[in-house]
PyMOL Python script that loads the backbone (N, CA, C, O; Angstrom):
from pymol import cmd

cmd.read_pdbstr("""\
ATOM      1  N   UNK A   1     160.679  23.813 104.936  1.00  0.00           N
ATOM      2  CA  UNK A   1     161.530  24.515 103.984  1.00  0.00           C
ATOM      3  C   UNK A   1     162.941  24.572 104.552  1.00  0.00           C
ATOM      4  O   UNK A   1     163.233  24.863 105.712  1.00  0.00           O
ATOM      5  N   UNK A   2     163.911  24.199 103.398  1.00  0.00           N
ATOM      6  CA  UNK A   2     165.212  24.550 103.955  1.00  0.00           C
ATOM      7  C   UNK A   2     166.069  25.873 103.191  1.00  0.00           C
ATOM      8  O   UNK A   2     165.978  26.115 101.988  1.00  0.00           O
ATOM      9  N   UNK A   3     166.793  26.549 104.028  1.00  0.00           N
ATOM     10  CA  UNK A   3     167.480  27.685 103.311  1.00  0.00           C
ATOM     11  C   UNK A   3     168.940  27.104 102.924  1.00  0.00           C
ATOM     12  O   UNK A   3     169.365  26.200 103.644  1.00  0.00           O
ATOM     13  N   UNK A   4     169.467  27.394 102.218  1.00  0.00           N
ATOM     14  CA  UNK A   4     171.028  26.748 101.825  1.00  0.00           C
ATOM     15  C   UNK A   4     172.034  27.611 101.922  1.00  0.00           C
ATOM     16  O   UNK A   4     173.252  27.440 101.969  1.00  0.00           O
ATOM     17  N   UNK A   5     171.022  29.045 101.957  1.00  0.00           N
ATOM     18  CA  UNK A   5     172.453  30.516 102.064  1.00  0.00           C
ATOM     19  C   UNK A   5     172.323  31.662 101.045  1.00  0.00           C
ATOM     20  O   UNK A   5     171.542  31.425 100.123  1.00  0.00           O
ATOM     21  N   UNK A   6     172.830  32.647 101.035  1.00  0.00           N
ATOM     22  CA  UNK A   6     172.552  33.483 100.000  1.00  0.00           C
ATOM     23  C   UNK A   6     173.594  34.404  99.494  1.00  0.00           C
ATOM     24  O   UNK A   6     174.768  34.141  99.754  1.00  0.00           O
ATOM     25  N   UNK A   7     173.321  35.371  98.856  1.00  0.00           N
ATOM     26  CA  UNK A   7     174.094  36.068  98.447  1.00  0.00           C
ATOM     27  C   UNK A   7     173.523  37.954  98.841  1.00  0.00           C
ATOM     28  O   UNK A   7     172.378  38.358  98.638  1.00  0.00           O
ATOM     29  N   UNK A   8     174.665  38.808  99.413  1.00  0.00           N
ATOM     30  CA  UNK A   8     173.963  40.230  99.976  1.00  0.00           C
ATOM     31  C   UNK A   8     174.911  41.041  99.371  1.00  0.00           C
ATOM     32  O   UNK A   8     176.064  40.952  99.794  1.00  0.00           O
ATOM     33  N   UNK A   9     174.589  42.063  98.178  1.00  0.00           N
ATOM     34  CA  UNK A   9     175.207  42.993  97.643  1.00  0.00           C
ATOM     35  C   UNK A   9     174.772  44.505  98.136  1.00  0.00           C
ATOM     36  O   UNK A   9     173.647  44.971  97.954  1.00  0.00           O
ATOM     37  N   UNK A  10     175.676  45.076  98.682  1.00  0.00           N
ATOM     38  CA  UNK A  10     175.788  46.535  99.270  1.00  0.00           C
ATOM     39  C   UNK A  10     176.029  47.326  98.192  1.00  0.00           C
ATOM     40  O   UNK A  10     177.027  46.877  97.628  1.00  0.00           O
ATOM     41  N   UNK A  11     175.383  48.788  97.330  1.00  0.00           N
ATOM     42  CA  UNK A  11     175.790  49.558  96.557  1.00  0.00           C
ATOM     43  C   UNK A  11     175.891  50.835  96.907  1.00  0.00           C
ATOM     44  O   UNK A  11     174.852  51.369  97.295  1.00  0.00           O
ATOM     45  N   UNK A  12     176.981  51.542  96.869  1.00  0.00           N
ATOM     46  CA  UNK A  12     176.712  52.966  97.446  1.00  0.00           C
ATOM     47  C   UNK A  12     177.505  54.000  96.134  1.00  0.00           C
ATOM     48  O   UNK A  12     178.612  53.828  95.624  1.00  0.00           O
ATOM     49  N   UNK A  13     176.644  54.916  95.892  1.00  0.00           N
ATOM     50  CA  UNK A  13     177.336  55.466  94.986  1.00  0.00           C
ATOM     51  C   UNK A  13     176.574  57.214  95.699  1.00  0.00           C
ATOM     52  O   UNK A  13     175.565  57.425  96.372  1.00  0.00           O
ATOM     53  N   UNK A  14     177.633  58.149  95.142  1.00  0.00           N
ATOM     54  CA  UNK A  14     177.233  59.492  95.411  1.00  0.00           C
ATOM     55  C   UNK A  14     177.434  60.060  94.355  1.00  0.00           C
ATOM     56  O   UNK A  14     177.919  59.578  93.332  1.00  0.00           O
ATOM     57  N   UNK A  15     177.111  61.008  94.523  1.00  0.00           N
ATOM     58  CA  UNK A  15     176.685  62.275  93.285  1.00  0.00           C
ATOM     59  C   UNK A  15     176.984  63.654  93.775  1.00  0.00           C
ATOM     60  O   UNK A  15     176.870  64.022  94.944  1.00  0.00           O
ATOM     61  N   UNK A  16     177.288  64.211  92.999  1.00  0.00           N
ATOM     62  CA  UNK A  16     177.597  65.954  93.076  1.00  0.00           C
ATOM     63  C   UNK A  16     176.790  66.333  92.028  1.00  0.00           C
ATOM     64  O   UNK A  16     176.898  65.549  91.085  1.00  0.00           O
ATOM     65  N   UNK A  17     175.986  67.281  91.826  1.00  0.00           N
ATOM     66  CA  UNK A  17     175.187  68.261  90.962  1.00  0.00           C
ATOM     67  C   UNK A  17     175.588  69.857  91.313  1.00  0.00           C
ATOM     68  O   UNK A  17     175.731  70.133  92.504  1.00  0.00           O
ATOM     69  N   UNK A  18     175.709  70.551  90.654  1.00  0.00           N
ATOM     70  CA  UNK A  18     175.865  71.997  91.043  1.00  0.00           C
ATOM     71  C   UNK A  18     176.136  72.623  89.442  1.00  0.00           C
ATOM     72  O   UNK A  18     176.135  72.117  88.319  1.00  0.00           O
ATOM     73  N   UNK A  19     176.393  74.158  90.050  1.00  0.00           N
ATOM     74  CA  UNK A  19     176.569  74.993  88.944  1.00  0.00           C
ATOM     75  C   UNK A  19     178.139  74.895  88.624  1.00  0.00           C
ATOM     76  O   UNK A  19     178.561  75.068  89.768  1.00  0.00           O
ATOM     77  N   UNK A  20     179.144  74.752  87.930  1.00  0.00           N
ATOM     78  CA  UNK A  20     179.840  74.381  87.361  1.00  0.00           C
ATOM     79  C   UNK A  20     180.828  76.268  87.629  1.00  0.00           C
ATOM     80  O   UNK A  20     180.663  77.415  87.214  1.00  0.00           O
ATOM     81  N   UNK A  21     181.862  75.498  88.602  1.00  0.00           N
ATOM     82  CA  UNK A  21     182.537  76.499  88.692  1.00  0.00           C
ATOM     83  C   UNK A  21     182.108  77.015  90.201  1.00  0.00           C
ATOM     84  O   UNK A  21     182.934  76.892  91.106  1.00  0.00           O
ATOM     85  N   UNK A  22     181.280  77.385  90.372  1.00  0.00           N
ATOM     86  CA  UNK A  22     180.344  78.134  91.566  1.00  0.00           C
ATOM     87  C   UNK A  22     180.370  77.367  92.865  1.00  0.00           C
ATOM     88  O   UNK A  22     180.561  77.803  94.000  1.00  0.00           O
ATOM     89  N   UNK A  23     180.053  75.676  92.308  1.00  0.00           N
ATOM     90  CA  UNK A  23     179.915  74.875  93.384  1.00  0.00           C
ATOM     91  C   UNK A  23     181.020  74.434  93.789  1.00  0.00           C
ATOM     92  O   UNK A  23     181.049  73.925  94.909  1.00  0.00           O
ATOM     93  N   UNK A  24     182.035  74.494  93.124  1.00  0.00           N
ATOM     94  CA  UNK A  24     183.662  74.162  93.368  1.00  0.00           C
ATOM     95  C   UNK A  24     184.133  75.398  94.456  1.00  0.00           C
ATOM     96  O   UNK A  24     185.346  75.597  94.509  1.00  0.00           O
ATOM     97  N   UNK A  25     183.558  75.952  95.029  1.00  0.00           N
ATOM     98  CA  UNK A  25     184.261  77.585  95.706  1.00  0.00           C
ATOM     99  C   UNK A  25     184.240  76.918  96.756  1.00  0.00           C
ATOM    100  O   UNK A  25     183.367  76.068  96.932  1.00  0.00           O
ATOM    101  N   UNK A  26     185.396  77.220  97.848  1.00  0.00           N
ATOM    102  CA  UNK A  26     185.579  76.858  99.347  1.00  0.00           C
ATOM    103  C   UNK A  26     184.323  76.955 100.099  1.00  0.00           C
ATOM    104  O   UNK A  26     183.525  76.056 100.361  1.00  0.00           O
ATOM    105  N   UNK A  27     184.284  78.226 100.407  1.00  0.00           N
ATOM    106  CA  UNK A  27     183.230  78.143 100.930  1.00  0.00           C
ATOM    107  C   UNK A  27     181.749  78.698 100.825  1.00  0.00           C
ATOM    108  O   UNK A  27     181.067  78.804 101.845  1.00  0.00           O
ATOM    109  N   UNK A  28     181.213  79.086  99.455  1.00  0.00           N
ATOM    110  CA  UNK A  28     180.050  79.503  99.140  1.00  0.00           C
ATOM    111  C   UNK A  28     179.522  78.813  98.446  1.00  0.00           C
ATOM    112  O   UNK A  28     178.306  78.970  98.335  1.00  0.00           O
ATOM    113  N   UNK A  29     180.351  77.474  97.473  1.00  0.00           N
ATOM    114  CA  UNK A  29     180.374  76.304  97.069  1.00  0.00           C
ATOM    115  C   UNK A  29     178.893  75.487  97.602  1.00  0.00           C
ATOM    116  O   UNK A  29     178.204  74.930  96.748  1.00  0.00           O
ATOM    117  N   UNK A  30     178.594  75.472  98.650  1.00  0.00           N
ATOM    118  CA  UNK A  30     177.428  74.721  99.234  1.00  0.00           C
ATOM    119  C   UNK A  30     175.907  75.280  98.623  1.00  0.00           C
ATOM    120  O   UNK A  30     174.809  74.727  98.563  1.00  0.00           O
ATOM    121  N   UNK A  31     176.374  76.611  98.213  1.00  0.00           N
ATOM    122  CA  UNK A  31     174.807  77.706  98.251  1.00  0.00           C
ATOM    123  C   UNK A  31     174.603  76.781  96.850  1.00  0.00           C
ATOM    124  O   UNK A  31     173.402  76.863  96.592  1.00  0.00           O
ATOM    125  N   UNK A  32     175.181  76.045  95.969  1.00  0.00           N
ATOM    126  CA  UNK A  32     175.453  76.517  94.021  1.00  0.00           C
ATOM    127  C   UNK A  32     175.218  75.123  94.309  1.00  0.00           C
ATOM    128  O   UNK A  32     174.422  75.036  93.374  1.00  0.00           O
ATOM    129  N   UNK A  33     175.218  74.168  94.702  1.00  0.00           N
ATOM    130  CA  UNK A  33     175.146  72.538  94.398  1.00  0.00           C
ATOM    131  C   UNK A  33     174.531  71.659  96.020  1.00  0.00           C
ATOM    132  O   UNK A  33     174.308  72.007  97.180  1.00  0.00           O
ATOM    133  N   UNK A  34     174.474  70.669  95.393  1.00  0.00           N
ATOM    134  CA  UNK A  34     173.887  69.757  96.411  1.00  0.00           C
ATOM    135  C   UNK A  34     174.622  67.851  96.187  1.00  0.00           C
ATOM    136  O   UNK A  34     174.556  67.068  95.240  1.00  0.00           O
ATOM    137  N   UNK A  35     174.922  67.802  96.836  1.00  0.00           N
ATOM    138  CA  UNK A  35     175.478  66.045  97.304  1.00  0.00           C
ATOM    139  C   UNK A  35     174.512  65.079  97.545  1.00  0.00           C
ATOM    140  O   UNK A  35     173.600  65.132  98.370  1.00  0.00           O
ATOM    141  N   UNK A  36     174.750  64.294  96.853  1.00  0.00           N
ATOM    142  CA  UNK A  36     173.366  62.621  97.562  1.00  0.00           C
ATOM    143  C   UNK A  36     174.171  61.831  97.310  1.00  0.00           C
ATOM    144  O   UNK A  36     175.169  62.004  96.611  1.00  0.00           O
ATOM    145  N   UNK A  37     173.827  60.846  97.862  1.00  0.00           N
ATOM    146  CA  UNK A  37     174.206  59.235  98.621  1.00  0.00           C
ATOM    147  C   UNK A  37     173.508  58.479  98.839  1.00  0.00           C
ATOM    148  O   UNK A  37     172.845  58.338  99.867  1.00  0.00           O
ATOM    149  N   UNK A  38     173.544  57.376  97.204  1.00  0.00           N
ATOM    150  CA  UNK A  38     172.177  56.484  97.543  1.00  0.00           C
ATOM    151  C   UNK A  38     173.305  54.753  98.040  1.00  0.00           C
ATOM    152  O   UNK A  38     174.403  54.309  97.706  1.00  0.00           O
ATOM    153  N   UNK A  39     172.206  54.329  98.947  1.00  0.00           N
ATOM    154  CA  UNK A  39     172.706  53.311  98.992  1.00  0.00           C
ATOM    155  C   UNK A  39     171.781  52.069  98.810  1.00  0.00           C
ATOM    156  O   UNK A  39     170.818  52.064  99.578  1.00  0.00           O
ATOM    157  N   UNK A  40     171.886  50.898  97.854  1.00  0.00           N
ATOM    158  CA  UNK A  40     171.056  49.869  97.699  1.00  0.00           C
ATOM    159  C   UNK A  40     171.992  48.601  98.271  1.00  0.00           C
ATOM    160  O   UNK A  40     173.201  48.585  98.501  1.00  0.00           O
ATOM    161  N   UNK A  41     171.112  47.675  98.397  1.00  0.00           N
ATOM    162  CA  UNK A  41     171.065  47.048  98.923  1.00  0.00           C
ATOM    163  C   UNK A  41     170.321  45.587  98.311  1.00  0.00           C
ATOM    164  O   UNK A  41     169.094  45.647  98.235  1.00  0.00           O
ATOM    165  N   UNK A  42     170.941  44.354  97.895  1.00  0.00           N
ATOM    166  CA  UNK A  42     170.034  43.157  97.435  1.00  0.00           C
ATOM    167  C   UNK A  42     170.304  42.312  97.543  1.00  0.00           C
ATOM    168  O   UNK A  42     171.485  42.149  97.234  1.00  0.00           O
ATOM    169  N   UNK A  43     169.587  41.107  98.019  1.00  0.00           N
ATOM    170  CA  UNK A  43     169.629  40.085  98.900  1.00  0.00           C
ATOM    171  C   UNK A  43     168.806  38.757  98.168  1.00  0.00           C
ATOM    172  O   UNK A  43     167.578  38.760  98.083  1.00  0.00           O
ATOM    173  N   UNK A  44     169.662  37.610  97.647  1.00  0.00           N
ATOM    174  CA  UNK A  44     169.340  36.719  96.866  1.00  0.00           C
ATOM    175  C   UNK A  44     169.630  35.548  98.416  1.00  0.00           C
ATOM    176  O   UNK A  44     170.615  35.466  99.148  1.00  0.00           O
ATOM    177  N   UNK A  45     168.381  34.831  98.441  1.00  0.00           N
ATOM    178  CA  UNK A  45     168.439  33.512  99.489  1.00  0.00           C
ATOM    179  C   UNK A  45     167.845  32.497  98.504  1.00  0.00           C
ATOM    180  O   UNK A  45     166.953  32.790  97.708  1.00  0.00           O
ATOM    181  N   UNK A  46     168.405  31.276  98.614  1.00  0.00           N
ATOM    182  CA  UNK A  46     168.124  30.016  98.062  1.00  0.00           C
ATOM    183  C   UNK A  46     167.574  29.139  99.109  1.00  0.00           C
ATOM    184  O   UNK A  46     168.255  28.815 100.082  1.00  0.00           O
ATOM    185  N   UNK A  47     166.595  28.823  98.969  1.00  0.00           N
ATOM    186  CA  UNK A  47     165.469  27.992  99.813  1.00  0.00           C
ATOM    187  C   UNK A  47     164.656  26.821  99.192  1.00  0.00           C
ATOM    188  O   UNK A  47     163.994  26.853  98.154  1.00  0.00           O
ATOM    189  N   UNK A  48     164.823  25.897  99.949  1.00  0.00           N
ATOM    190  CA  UNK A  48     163.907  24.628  98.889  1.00  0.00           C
ATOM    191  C   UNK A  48     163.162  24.363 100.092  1.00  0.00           C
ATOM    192  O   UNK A  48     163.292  24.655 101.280  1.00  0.00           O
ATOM    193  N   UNK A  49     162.134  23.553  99.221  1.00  0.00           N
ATOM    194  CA  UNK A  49     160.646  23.521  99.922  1.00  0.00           C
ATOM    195  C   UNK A  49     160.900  21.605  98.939  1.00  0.00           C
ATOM    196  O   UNK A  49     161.273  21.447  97.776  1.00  0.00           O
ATOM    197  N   UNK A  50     160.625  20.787  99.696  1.00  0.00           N
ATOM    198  CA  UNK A  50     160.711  19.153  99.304  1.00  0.00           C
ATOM    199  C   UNK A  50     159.067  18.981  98.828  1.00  0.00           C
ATOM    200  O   UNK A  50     158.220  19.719  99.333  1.00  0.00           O
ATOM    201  N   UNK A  51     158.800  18.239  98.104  1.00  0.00           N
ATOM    202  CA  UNK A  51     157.447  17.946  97.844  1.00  0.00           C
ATOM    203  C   UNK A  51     157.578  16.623  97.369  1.00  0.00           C
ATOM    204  O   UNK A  51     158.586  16.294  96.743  1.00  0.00           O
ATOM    205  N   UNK A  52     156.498  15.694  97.643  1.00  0.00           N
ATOM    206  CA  UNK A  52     156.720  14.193  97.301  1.00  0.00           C
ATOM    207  C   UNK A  52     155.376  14.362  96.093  1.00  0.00           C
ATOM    208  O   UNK A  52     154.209  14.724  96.239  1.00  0.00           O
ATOM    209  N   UNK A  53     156.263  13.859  94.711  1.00  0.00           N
ATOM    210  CA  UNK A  53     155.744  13.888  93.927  1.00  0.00           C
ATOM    211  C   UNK A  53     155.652  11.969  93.333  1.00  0.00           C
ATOM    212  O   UNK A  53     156.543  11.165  93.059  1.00  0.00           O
ATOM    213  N   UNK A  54     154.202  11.867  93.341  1.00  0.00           N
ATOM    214  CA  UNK A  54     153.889  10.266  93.282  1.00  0.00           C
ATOM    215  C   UNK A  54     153.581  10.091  91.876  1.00  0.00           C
ATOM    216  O   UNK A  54     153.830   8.997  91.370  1.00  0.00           O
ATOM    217  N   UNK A  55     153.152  10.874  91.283  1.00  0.00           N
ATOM    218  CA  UNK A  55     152.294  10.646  89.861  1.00  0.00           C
ATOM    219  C   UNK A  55     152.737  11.685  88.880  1.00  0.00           C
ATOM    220  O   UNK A  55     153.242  12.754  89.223  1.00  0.00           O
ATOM    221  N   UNK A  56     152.533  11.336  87.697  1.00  0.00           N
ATOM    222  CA  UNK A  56     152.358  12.605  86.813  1.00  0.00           C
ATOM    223  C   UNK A  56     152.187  13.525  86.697  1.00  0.00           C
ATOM    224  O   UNK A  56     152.777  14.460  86.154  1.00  0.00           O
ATOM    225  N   UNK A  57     150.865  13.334  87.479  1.00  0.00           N
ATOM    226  CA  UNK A  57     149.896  14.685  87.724  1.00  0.00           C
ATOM    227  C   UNK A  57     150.251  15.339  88.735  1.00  0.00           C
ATOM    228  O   UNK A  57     149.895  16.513  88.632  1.00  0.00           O
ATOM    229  N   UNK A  58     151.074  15.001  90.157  1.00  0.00           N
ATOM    230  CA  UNK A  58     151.200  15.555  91.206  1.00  0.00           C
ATOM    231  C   UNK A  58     152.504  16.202  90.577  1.00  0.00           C
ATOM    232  O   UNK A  58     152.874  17.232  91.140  1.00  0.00           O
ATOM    233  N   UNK A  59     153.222  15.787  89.557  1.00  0.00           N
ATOM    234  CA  UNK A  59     154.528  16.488  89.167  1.00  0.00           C
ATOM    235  C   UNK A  59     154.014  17.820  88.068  1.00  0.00           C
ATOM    236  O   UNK A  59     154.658  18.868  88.106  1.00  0.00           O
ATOM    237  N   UNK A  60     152.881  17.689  87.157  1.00  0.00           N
ATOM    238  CA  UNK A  60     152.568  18.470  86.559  1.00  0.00           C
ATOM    239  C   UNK A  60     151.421  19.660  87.388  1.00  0.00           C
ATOM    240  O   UNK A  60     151.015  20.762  87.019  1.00  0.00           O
ATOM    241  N   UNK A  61     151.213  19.034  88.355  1.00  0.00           N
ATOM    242  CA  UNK A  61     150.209  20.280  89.247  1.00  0.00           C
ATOM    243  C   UNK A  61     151.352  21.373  90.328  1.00  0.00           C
ATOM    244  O   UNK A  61     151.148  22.521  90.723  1.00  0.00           O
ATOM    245  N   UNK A  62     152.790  20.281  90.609  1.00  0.00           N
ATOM    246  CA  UNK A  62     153.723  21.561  91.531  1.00  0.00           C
ATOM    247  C   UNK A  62     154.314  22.257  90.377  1.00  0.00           C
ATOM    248  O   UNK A  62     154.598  23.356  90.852  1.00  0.00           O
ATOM    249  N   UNK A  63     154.653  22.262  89.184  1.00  0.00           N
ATOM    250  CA  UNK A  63     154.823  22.553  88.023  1.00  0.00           C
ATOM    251  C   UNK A  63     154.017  24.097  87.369  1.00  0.00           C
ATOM    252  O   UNK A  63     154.270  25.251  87.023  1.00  0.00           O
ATOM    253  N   UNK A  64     152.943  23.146  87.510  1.00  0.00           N
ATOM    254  CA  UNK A  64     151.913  24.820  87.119  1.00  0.00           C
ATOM    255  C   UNK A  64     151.625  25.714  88.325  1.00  0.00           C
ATOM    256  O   UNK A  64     151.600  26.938  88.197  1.00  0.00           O
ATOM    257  N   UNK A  65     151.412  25.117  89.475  1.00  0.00           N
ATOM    258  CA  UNK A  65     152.185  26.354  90.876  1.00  0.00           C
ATOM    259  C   UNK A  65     153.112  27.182  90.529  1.00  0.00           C
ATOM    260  O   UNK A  65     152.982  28.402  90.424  1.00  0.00           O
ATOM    261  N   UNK A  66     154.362  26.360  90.285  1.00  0.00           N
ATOM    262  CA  UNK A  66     155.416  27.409  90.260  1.00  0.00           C
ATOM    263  C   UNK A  66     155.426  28.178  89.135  1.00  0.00           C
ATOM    264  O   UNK A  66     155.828  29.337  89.243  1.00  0.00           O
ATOM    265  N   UNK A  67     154.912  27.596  87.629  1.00  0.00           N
ATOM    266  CA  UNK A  67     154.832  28.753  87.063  1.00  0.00           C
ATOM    267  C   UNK A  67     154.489  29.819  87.261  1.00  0.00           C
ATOM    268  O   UNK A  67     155.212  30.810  87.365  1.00  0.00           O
ATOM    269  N   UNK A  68     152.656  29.729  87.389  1.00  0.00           N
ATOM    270  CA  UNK A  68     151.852  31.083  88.035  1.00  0.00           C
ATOM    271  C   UNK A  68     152.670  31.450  88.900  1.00  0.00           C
ATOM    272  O   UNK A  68     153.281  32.386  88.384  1.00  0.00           O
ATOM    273  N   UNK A  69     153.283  31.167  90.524  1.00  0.00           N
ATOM    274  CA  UNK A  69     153.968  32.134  90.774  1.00  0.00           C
ATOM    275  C   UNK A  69     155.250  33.027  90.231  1.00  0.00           C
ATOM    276  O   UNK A  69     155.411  34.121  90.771  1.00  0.00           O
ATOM    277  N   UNK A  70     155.870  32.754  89.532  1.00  0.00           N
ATOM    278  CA  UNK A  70     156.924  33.010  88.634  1.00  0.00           C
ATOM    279  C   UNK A  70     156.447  34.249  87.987  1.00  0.00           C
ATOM    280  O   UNK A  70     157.028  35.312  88.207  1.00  0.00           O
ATOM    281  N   UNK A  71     155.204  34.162  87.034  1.00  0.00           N
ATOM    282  CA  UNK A  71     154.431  34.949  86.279  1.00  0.00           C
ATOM    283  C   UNK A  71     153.934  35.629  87.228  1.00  0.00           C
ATOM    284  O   UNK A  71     153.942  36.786  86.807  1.00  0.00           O
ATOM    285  N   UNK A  72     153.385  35.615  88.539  1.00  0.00           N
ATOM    286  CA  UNK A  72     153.029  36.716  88.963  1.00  0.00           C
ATOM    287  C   UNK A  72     154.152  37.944  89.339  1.00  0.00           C
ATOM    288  O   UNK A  72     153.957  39.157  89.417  1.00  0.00           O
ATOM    289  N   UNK A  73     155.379  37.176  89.538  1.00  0.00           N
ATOM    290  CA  UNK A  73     156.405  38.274  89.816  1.00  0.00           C
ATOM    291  C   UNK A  73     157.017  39.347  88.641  1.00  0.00           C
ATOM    292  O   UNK A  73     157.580  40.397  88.952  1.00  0.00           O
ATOM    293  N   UNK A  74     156.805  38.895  87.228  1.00  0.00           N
ATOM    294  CA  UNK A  74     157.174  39.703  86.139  1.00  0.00           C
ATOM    295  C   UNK A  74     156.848  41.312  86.109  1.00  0.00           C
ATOM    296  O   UNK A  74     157.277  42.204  85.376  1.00  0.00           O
ATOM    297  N   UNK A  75     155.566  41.328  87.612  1.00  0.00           N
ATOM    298  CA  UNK A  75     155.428  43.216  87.226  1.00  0.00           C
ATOM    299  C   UNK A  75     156.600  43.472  87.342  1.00  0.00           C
ATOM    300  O   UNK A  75     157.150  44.149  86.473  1.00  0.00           O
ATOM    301  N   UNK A  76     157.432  42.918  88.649  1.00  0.00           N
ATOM    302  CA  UNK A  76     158.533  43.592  88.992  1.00  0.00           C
ATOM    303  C   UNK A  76     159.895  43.337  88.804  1.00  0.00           C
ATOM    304  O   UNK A  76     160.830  43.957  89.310  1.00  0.00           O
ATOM    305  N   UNK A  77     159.956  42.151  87.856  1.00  0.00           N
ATOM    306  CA  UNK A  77     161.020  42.232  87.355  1.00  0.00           C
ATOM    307  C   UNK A  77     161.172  43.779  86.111  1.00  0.00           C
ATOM    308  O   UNK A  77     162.220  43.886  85.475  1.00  0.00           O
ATOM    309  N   UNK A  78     160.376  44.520  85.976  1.00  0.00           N
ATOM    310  CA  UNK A  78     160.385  45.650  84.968  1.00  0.00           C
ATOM    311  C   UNK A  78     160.870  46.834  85.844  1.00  0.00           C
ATOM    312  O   UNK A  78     161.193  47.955  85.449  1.00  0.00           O
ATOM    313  N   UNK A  79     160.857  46.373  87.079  1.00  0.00           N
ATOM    314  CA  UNK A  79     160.885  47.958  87.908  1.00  0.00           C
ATOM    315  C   UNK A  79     162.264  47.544  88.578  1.00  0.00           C
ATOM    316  O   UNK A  79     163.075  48.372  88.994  1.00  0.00           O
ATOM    317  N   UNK A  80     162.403  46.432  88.625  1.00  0.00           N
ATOM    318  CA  UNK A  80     163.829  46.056  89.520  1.00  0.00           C
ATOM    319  C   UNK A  80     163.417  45.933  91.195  1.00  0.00           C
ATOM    320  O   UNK A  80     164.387  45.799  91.941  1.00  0.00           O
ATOM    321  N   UNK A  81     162.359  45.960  91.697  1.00  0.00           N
ATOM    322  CA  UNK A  81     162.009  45.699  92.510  1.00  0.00           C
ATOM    323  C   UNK A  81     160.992  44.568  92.731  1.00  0.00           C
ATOM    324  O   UNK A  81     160.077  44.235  91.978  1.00  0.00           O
ATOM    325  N   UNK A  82     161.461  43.869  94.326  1.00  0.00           N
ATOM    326  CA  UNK A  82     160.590  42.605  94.328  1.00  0.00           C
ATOM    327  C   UNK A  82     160.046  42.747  95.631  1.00  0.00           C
ATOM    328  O   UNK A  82     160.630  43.523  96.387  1.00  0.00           O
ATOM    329  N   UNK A  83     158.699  41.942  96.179  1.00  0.00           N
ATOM    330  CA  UNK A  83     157.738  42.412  97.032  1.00  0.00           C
ATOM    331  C   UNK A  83     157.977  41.376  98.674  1.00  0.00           C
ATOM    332  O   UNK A  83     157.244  41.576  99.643  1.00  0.00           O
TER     333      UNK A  83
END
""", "prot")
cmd.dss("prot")
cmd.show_as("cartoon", "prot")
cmd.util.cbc("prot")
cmd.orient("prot")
């Protein structure tokens, strides 16, 4: 297998939640709200795998491989996560 390179996206986003007004106070501000900081992270690599395809059939059998695997990954294309 060869890799050719990829692509790595960093996401960071934060959030403030609180009581409106309360959580804005210097310093009692902390008791009334709470801060998070998510950070994601996703990582696309391009990799080929060579296969010597002689016949028809050897082109229509790496063919239906890659489908089924393809189709097995669809749980998670619904969740946005991959395994």
């Amino acid at each position: 297998m060869l890799a050719l390179g990829g692509l790595i996206r960093n996401t960071e986003s934060r959030d403030k939640i609180g009581f409106p007004f309360l959580s804005a106070l210097p310093v009692v501000g902390g008791l009334f709200g709470r801060q998070a900081k998510n950070i994601d992270r996703t990582e696309l690599i391009v990799i080929l795998k060579p296969r010597v395809v002689r016949s028809i059939e050897d082109g229509r059998a790496v063919t239906d491989e890659l489908r089924r695997k393809i189709r097995s990954l669809e749980p998670f294309a619904s969740t946005g996560q991959m395994p």
